[in-house]
N, C-alpha and C positions, 0 to 999 in steps of 0.2 A: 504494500500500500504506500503510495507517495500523495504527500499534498503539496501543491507549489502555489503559492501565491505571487501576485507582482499586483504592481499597480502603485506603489508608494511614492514618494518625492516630496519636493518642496512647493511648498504652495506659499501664499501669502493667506494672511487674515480674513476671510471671508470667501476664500475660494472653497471650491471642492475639486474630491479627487474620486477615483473609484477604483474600487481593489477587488481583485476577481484570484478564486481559489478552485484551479484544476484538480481534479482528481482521478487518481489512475491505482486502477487493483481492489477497487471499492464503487460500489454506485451509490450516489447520495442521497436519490429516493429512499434509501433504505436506512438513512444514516441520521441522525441530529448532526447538525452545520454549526460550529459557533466560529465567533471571531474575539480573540483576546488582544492585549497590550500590553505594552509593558513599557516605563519609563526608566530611565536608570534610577536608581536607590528605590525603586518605587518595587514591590507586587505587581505579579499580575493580574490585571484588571479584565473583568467580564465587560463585552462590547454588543454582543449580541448575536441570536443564536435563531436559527429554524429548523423548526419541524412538523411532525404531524402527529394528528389525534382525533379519530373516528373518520377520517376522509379528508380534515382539513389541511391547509398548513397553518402553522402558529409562530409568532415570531416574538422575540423578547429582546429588552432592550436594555443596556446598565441607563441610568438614571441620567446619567451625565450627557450621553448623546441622544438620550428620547427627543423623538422631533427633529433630529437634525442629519441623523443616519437612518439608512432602512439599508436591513438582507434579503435578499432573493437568489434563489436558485435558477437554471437552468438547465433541464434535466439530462434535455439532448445533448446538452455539452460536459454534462455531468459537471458543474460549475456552478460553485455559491460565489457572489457578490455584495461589496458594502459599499452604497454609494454615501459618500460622506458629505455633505452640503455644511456651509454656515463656517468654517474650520473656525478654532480658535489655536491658540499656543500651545495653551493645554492639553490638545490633542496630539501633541508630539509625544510618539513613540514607538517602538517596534509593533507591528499588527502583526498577527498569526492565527491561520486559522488551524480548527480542530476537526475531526468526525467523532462520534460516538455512537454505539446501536444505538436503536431507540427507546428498546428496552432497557437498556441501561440510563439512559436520558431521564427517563419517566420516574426510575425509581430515586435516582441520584438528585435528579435537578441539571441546570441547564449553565446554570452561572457557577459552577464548581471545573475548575482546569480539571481535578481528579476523575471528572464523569468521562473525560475524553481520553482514547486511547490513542488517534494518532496524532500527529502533527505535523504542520508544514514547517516551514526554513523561516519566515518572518520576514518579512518587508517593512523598511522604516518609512516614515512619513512623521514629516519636518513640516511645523505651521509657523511662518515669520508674522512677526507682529508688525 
């Protein structure tokens, strides 16, 4: 299983960027999709995550970028996305995303790194004030 993301860079204050996470040796319909961060000195940080539950998708958000990020998948491509609108400074940091069954998802929760078994390489994304 490999995840690759890309999509990171510098942006200025109010731009957006959009970060997309290929996936090979795994299908994502079948998986929970999250997207983490991480700053230096800092934890990682839950960013946001999709899945499904009875038919739907479901999408969750850390508090911080509600409203200003959204995930989507696309299934044909077997690829999660995080389009990131609004950037502030404080949005600098390493992004990565995860997979996780969904069974595992469901029971764990979705905003826990430990719920996710793989991970990709991380892409930085730098917000100039």
């Amino acid at each position: 299983v490999q995840l690759q993301a890309s999509g990171g860079g510098v942006v200025q204050a109010g731009g957006s960027l959009r970060l997309s996470c290929a996936g090979s040796g795994l299908t994502f319909s079948n998986y929970c999709a999250g997207w983490f961060r991480q700053a230096p000195g800092t934890e990682r940080e839950f960013v946001a995550a999709i899945s499904w539950s009875g038919g739907s998708e479901i999408t969750y958000y850390g508090n911080s970028v509600k409203g200003r990020f959204t995930i989507s998948r696309d299934n044909a491509k077997n690829t999660v996305f995080l389009q990131m609108n609004s950037l502030k400074p404080e949005d600098t940091a390493v992004y990565s995303c995860a997979a996780a069954p969904m069974t595992r998802a469901r029971t764990l929760g979705v905003r826990s790194p430990k719920t996710y078994d793989y991970w990709g390489q991380g892409t930085q994304v730098t917000v100039s004030s």
